[in-house]
C-alpha positions in Angstrom: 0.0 0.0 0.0 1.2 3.6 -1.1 2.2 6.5 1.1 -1.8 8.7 1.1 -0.2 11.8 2.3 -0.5 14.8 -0.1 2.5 17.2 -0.7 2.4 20.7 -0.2 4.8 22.8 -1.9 6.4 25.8 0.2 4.3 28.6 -2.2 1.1 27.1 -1.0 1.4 26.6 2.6 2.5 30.6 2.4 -0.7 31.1 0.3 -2.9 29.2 2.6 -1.2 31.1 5.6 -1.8 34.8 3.6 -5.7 33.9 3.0 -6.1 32.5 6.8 -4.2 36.0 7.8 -5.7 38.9 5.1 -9.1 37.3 5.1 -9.6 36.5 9.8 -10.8 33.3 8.5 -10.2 30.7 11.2 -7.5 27.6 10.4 -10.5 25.1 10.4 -12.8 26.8 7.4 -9.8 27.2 5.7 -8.9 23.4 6.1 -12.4 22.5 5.4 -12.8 24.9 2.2 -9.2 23.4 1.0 -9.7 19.8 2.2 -6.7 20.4 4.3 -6.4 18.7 7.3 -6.0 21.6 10.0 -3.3 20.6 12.2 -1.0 21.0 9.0 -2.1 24.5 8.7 -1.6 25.2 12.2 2.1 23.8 12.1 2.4 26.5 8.5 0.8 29.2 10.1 4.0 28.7 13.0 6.0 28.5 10.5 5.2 31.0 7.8 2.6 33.3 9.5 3.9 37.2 10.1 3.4 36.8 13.8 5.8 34.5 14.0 8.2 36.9 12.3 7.2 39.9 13.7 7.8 37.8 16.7 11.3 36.8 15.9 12.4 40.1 15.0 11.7 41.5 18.0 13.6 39.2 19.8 16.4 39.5 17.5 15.6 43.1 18.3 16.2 42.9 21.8 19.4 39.9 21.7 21.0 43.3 20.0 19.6 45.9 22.7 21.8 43.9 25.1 24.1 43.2 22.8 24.9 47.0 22.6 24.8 47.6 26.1 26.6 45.2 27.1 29.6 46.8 24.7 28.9 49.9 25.5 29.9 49.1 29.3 32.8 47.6 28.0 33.6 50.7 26.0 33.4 52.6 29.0 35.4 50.3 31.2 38.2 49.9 28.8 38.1 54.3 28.2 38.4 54.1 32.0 41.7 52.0 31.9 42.7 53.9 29.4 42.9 57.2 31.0 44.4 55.6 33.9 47.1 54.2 32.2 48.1 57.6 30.8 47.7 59.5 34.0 50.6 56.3 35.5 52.7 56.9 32.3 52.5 60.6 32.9 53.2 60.9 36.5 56.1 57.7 35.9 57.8 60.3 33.5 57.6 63.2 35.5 59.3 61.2 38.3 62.2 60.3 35.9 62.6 64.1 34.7 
């Protein structure tokens, strides 16, 4: 006995997620309307659907926030050292003069 399960192609699940999102249908008229069974629209609507990428680029969005501050302390620790290590230079040569 053959494999029954149908194939989707990538440009149709992103269809089917675009009409579920454009249109406020719900996943199971959508299913029904494209004899889909829902469960695989749910797992393409994870995958494709804009809240999911709106989702991931506001966490990518806020990975760089602390990202940024995190080097901008670092930035301001090693400016700190910095200036230290000139004023020692600075008073070592005076001492030598």
């Amino acid at each position: 006995m053959g494999d029954k399960r149908r194939r989707y192609d990538e440009e149709f699940k992103r269809k089917t997620v675009e009409l579920i999102e454009k249109t406020g249908k719900t996943k199971a008229v959508v299913a029904r309307e494209l004899d889909i069974p829902a469960n695989c629209i749910t797992e393409w609507v994870k995958k494709y659907g804009t809240a999911n990428a709106e989702a991931s680029k506001q966490a990518q969005l806020l990975a760089d926030y602390e990202r940024l501050k995190k080097l901008e302390q670092q930035n301001r620790e090693l400016l700190e050292e910095r200036e230290i290590l000139l004023k020692a230079n600075r008073f070592v040569s005076k001492k030598r003069d």
